[in-house]
TITORLO-360824 format. One record per atom (N, C-alpha, C, O, CB): atom name; residue number from 1; residue in three letters; x, y, z. Coordinates in pm, whole numbers, plus 50000, padded with zeros to 5 digits. Each point is the difference from the previous one (the first is absolute). Glycine has a CB too. Example, Ala and Ser with C-alpha at 12.3 -4.5 7.8 and 13.67 -1.06 7.14 Angstrom:
REM TITORLO-360824
['N' 1 'Ala' [51319 49431 50780]]
['CA' 1 'Ala' [49911 50119 50000]]
['C' 1 'Ala' [50090 50120 50000]]
['O' 1 'Ala' [50104 49998 50066]]
['CB' 1 'Ala' [49707 49885 50059]]
['N' 2 'Ser' [50154 50222 49803]]
['CA' 2 'Ser' [50082 50119 50006]]
['C' 2 'Ser' [49923 50109 50073]]
['O' 2 'Ser' [50051 50111 50017]]
['CB' 2 'Ser' [50067 49826 49768]]
//
This chain:
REM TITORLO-360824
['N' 1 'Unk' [63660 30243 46432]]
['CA' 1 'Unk' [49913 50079 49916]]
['C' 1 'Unk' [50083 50105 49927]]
['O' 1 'Unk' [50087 50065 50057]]
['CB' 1 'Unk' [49718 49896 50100]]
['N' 2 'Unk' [50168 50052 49722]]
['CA' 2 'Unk' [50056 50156 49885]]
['C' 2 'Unk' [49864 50063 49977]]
['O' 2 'Unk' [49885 49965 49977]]
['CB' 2 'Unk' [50335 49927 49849]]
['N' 3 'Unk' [49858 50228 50194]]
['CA' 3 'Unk' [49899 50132 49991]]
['C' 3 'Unk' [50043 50090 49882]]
['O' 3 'Unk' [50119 49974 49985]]
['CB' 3 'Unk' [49845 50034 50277]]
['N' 4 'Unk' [50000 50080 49649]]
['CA' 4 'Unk' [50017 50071 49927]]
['C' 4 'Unk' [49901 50138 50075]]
['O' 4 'Unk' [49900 49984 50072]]
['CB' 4 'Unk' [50174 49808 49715]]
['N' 5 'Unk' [49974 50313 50180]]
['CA' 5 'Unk' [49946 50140 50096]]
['C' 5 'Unk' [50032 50110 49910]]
['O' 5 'Unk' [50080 50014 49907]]
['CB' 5 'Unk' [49974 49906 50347]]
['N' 6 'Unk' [49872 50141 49795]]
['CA' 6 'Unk' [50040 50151 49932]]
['C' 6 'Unk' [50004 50113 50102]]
['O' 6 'Unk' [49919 50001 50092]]
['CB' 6 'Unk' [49961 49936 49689]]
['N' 7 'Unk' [50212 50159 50205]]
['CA' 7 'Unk' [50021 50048 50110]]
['C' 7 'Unk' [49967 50175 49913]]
['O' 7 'Unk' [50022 50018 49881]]
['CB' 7 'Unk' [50177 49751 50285]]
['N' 8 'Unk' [49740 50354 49943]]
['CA' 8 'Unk' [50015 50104 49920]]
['C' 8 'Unk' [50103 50106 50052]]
['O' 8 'Unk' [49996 50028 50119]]
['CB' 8 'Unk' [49774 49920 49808]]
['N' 9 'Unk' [50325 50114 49987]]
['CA' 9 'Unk' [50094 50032 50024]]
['C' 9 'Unk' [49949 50159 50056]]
['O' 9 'Unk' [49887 50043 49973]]
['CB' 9 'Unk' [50258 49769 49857]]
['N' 10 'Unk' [49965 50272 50259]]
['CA' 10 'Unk' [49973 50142 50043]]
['C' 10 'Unk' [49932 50087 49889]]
['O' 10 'Unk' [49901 50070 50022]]
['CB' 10 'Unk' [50301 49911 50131]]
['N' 11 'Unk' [49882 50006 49686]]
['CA' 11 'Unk' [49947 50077 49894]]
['C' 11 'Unk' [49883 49939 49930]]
['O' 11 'Unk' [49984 50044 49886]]
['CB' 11 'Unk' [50234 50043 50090]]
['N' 12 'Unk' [49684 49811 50069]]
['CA' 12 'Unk' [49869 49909 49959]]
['C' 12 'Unk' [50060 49925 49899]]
['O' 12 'Unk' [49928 49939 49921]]
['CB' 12 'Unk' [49871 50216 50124]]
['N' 13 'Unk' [50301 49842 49947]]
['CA' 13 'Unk' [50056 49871 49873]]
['C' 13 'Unk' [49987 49845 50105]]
['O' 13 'Unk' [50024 49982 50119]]
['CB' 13 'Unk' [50222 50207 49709]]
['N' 14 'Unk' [49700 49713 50057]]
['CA' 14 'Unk' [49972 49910 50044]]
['C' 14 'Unk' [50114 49868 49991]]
['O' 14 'Unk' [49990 49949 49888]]
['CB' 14 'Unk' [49780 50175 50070]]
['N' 15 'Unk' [50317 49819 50112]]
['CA' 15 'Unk' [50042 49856 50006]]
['C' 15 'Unk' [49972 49930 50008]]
['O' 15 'Unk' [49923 49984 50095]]
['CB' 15 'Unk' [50148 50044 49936]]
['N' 16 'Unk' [49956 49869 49892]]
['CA' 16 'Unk' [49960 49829 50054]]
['C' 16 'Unk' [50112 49899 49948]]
['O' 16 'Unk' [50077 49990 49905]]
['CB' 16 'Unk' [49646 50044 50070]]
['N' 17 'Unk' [50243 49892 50151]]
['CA' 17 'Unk' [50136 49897 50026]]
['C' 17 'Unk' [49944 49871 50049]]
['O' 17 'Unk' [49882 49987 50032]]
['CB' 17 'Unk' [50290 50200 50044]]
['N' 18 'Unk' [49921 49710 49928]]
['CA' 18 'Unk' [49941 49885 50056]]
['C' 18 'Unk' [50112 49986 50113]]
['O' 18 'Unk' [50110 50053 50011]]
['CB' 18 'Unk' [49755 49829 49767]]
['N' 19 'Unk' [50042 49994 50333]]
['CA' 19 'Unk' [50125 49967 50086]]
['C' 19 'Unk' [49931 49892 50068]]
['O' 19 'Unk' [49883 49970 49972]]
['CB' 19 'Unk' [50253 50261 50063]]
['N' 20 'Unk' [49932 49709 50055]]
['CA' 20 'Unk' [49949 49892 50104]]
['C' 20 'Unk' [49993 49999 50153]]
['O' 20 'Unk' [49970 49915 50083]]
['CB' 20 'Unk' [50108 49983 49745]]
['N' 21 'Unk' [49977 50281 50180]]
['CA' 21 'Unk' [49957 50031 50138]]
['C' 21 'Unk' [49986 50147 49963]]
['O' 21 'Unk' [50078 50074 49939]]
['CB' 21 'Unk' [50044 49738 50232]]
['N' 22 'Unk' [49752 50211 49883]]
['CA' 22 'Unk' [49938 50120 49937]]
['C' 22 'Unk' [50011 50109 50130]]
['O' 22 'Unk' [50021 50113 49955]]
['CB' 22 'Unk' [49796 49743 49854]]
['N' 23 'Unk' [50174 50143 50328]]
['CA' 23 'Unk' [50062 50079 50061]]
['C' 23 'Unk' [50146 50013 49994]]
['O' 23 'Unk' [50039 50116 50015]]
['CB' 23 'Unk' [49779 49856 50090]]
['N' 24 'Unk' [50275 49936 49878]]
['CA' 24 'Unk' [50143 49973 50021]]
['C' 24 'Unk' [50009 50190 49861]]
['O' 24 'Unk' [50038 50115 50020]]
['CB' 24 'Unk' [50031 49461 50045]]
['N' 25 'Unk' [49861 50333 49788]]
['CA' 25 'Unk' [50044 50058 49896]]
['C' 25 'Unk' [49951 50178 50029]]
['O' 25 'Unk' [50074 50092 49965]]
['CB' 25 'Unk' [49909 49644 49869]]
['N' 26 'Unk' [49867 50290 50240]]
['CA' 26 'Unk' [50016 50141 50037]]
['C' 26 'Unk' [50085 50108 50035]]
['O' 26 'Unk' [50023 50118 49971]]
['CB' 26 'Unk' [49848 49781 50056]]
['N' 27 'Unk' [50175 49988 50065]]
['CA' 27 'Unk' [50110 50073 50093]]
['C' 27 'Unk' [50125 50024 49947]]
['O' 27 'Unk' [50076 50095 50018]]
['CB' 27 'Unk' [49829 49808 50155]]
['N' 28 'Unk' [50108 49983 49747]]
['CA' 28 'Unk' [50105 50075 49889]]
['C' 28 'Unk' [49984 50106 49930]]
['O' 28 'Unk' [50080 50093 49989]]
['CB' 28 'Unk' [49967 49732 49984]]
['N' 29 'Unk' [49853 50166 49978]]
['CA' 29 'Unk' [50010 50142 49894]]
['C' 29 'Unk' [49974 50101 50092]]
['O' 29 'Unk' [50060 50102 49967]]
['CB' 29 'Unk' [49847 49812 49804]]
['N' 30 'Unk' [50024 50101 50338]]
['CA' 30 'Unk' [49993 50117 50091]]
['C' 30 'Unk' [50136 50048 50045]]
['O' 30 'Unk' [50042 50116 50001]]
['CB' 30 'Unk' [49740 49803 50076]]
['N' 31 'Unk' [50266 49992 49954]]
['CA' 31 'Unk' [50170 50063 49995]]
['C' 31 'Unk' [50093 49994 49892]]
['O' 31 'Unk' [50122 50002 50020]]
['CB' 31 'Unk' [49871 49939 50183]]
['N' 32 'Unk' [49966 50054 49704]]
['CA' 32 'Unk' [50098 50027 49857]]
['C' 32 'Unk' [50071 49893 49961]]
['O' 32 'Unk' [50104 50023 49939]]
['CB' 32 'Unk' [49938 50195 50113]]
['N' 33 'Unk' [49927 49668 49969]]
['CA' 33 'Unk' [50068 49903 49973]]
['C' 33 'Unk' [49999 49940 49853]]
['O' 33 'Unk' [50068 50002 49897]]
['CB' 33 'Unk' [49898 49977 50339]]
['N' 34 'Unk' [49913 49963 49816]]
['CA' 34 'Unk' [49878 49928 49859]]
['C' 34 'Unk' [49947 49995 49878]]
['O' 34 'Unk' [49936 49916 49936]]
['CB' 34 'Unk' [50029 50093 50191]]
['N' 35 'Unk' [50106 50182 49842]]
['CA' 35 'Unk' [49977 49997 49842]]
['C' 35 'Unk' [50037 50171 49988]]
['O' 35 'Unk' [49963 50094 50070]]
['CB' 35 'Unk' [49809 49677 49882]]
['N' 36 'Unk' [50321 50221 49921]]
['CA' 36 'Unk' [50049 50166 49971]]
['C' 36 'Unk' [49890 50066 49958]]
['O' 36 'Unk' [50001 50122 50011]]
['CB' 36 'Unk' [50226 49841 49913]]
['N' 37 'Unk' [49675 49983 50030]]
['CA' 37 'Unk' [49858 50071 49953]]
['C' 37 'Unk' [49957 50063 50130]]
['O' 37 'Unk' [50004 50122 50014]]
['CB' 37 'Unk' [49911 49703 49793]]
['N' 38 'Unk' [50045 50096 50287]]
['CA' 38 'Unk' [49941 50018 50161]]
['C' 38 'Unk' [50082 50103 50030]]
['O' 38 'Unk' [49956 50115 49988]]
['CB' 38 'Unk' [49978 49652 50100]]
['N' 39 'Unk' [50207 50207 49959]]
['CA' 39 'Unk' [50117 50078 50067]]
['C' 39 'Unk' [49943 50126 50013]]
['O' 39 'Unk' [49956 50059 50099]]
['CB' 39 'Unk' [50242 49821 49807]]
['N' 40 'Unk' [49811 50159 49954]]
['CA' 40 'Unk' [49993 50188 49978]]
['C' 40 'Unk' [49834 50064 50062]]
['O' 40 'Unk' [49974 50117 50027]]
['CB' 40 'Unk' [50203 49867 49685]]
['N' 41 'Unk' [49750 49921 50295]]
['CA' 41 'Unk' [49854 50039 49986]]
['C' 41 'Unk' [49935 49947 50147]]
['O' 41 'Unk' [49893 49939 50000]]
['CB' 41 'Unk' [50095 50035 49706]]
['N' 42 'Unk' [50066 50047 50387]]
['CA' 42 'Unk' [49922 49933 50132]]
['C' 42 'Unk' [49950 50114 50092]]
['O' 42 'Unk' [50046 50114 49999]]
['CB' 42 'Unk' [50110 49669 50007]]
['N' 43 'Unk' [49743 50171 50074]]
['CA' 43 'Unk' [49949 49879 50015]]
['C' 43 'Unk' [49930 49916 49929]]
['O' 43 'Unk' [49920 50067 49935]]
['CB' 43 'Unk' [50101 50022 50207]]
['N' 44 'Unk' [49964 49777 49830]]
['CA' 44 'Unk' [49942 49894 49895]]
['C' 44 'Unk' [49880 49970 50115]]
['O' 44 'Unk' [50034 50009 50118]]
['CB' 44 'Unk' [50207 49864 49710]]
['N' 45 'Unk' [49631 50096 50142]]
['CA' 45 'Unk' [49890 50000 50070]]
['C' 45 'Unk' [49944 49859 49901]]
['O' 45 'Unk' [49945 50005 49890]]
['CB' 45 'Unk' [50021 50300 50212]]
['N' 46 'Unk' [50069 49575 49978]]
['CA' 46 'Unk' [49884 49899 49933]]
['C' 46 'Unk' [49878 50028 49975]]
['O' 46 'Unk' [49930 50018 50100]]
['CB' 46 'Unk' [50167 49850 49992]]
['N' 47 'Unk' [49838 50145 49781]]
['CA' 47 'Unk' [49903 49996 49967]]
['C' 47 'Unk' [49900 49876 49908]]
['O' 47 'Unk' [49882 50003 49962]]
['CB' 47 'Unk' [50239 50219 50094]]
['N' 48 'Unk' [49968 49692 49932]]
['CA' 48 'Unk' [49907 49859 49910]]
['C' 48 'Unk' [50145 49882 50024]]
['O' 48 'Unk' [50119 50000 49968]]
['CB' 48 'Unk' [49686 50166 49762]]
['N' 49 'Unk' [50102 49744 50345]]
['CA' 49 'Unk' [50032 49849 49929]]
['C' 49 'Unk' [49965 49893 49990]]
['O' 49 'Unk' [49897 50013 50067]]
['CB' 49 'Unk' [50210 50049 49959]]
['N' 50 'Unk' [49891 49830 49943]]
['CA' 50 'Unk' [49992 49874 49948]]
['C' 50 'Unk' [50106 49874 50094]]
['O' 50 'Unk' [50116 50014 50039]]
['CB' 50 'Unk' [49824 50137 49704]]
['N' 51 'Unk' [49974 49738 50270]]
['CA' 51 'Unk' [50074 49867 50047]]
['C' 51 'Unk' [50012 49909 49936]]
['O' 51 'Unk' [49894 49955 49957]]
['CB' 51 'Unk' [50057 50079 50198]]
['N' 52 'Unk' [50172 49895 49808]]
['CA' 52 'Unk' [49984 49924 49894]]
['C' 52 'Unk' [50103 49871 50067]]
['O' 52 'Unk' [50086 50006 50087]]
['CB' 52 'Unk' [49856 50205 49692]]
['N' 53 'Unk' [50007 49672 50140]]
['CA' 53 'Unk' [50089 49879 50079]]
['C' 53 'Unk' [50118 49989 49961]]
['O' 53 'Unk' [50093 49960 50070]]
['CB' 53 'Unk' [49742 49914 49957]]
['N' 54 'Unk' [50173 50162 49853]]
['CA' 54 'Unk' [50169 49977 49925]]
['C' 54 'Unk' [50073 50115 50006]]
['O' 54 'Unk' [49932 50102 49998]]
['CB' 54 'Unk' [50003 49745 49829]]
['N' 55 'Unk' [50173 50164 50179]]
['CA' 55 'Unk' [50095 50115 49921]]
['C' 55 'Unk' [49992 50057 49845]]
['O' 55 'Unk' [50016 50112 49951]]
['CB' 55 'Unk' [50128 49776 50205]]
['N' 56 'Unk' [49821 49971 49788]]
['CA' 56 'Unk' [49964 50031 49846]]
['C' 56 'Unk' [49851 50054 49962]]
['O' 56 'Unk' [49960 50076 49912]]
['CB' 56 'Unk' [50207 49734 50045]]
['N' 57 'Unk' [49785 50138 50121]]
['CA' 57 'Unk' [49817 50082 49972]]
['C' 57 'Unk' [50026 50136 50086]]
['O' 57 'Unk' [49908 50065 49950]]
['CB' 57 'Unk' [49884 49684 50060]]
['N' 58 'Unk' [50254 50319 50061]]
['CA' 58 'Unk' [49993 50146 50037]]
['C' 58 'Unk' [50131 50100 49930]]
['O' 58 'Unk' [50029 50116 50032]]
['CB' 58 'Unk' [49845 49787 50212]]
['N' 59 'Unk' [50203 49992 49630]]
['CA' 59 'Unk' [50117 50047 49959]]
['C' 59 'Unk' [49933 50016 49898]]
['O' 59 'Unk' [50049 50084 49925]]
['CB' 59 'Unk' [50145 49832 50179]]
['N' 60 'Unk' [49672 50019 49846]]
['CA' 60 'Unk' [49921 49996 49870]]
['C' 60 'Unk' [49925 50133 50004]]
['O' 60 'Unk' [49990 50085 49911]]
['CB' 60 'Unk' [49981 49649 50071]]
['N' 61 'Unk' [49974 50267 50146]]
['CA' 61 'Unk' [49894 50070 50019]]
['C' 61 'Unk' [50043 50185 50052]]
['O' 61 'Unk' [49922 50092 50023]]
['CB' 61 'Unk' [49950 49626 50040]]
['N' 62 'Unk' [50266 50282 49941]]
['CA' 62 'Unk' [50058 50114 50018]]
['C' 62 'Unk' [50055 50052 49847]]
['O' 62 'Unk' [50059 50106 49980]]
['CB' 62 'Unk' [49996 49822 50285]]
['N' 63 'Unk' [49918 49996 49659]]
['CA' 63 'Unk' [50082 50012 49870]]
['C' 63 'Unk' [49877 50103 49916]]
['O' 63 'Unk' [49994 50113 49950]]
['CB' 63 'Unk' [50170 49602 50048]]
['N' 64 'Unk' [49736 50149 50026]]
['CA' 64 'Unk' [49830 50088 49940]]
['C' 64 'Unk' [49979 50123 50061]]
['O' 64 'Unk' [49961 50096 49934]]
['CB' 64 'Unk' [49901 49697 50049]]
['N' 65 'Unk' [50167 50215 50166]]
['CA' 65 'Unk' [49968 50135 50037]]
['C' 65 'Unk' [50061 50078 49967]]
['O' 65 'Unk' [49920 50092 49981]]
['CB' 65 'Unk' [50010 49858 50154]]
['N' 66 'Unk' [50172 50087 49841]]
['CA' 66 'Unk' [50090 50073 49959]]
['C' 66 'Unk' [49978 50017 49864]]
['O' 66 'Unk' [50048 50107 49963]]
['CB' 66 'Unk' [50091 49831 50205]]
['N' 67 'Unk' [49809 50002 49746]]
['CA' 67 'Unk' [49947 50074 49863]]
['C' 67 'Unk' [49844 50046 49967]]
['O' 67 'Unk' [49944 50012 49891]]
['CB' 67 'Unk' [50244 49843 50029]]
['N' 68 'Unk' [49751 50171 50245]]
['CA' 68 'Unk' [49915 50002 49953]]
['C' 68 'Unk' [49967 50200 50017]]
['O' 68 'Unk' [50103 50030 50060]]
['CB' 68 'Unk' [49845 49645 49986]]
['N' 69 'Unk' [49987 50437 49940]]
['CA' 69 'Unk' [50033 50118 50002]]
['C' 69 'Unk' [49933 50045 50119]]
['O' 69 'Unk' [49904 49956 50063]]
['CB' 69 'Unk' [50136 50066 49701]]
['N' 70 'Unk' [50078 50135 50260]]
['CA' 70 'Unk' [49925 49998 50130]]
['C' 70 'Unk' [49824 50028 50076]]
['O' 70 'Unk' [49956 49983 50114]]
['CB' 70 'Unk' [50294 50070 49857]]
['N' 71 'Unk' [49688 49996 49901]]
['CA' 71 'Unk' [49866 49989 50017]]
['C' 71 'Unk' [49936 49818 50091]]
['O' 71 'Unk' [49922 49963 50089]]
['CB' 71 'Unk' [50089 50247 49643]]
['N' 72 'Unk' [50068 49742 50187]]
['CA' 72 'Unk' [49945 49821 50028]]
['C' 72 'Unk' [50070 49937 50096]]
['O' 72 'Unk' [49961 49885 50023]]
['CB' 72 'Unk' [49990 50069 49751]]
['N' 73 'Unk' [50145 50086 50292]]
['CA' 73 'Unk' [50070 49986 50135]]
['C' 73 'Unk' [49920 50130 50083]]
['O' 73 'Unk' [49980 49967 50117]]
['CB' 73 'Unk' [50293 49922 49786]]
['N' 74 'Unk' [49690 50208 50076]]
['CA' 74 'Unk' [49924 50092 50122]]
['C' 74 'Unk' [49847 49932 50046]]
['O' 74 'Unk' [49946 50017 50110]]
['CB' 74 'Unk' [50172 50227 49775]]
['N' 75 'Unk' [49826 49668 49993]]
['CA' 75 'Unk' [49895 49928 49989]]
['C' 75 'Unk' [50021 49877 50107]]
['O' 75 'Unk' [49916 49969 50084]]
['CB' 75 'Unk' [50046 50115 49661]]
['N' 76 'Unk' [50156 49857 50239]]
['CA' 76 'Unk' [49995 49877 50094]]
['C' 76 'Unk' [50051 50073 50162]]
['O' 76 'Unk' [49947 49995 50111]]
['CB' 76 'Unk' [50128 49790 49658]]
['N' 77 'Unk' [50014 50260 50197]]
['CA' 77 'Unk' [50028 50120 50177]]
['C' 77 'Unk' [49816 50010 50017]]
['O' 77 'Unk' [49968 49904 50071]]
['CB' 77 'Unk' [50329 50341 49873]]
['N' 78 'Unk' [49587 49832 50018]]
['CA' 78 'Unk' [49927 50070 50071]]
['C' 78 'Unk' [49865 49811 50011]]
['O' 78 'Unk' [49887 50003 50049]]
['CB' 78 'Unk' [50197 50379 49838]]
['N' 79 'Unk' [49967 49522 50068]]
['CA' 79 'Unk' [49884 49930 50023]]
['C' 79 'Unk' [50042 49905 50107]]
['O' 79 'Unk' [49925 49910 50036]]
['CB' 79 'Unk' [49975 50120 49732]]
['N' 80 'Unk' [50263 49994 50300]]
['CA' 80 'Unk' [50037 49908 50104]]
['C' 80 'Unk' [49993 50076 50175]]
['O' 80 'Unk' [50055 50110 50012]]
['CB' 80 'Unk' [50117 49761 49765]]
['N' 81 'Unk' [49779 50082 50316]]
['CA' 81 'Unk' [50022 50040 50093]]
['C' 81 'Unk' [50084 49905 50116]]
['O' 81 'Unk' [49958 49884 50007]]
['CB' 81 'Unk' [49846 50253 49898]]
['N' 82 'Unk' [50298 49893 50179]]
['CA' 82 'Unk' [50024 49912 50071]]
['C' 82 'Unk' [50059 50096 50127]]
['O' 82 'Unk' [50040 49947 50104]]
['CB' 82 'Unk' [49987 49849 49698]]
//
C-alpha cells in the first residue's frame, strides 16, 4: 500500500509527502531525517492521509494536494478522522 499524509509542523505549517510505509516514514521525520522542511520544525504530528494501490496514484495525488491552498487542505484535515 502508498499513502500520501500530511503532517502539521510545531509552527502549524503544513507537509505532505508520499511513502509506502507510513509509520517507518513518521519516524523519520520525527527524528530529522525525512525532510529539511520537517528537520527545523518538529514535532510533525500526522494529521491526514490517504491509501492508494500504486506509487503513481499517491505520487499523483500528493502532487494535487500540494497545489491545493491551505484553506482546502485544513478542509480535508478537519473532515478525516482516524
Amino acid at each position: 500500500m502508498n499513502y500520501v499524509y500530511m503532517l502539521r509542523c510545531r509552527d502549524g505549517s503544513l507537509y505532505t509527502g508520499w511513502t509506502n510505509d507510513l509509520e517507518k516514514r513518521l519516524k523519520a521525520h520525527n527524528s530529522g531525517s525525512a525532510s529539511k522542511y520537517t528537520r527545523t520544525r518538529l514535532p510533525a504530528e500526522l494529521v491526514y492521509f490517504e491509501e492508494w494501490e500504486s506509487k503513481e496514484a499517491a505520487m499523483s495525488r500528493e502532487w494535487h494536494i500540494k497545489r491545493l491552498t491551505r484553506e482546502e487542505k485544513l478542509k480535508l484535515i478537519d473532515n478525516v478522522s482516524f
